[in-house]
C-alpha positions as CSV (number, residue, x, y, z in Angstrom):
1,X,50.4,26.4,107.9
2,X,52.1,23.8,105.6
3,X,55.2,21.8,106.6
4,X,58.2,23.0,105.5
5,X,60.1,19.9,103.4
6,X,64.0,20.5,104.3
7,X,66.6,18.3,103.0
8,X,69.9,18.2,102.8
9,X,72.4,16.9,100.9
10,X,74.8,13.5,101.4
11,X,78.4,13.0,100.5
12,X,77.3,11.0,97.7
13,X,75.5,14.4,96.5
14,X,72.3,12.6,96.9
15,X,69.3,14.6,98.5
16,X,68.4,13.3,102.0
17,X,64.8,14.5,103.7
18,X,64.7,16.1,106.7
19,X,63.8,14.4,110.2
20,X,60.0,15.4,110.0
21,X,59.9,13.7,106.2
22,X,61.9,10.7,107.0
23,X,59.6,10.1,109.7
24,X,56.2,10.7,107.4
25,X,58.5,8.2,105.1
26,X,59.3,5.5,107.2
27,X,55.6,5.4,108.8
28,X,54.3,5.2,104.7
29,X,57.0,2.2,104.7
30,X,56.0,0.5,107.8
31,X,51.9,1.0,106.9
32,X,52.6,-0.1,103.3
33,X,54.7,-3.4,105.0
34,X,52.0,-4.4,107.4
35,X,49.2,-4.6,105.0
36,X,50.6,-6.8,103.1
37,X,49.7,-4.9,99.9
38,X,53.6,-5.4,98.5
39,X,55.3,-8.7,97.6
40,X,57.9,-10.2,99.4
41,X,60.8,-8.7,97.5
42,X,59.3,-5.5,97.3
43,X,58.6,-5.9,101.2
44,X,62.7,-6.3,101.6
45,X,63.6,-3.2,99.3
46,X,61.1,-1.2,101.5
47,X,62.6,-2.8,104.7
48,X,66.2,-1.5,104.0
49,X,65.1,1.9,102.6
50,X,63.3,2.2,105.9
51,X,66.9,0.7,108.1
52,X,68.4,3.9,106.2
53,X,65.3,6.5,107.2
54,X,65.5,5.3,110.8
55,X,69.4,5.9,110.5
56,X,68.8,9.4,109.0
57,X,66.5,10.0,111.8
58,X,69.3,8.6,114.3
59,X,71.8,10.9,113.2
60,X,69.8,14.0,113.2
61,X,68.2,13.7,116.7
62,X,72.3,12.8,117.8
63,X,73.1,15.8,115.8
64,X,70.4,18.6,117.6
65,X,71.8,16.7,121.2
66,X,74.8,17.4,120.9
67,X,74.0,21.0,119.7
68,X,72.0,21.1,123.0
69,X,75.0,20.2,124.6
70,X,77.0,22.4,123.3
71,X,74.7,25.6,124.0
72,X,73.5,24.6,128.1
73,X,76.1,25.7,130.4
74,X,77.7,23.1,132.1
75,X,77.6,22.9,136.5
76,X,81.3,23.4,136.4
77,X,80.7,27.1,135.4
78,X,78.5,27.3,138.6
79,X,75.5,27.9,137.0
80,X,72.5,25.2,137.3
């Protein structure tokens, strides 16, 4: 079965990947990085396009706690 791609959009209207293809991104950027195949500037643009993938994947894993949260009934209702 295939991966399913999902991506949203940003305020800017820009198209930002899903959590599973910011990952497969940011470990292309970190392999690419450590083999020293890329130059140094190249090396820094790929550096801060991976500081915004980690972000992404920040905000999405806060995002599904917080839904998480919001669906497990708390102690105070009794239940545990």
């Amino acid at each position: 079965m295939a991966k399913k791609k999902t991506t949203t959009k940003s305020e800017s209207g820009e198209q930002e990947p899903g959590f599973e293809e910011a990952v497969e991104q940011l470990e292309g950027i970190i392999d690419r990085i450590e083999s020293g195949e890329i130059g140094l500037e190249e090396s820094i643009e790929h550096y801060e396009r991976g500081v915004a993938l980690f972000n992404r994947c920040r905000a999405i894993l806060e995002q599904a706690e917080q839904r998480i949260e919001e669906l497990t009934p708390s102690d105070e209702d009794g239940d545990a």
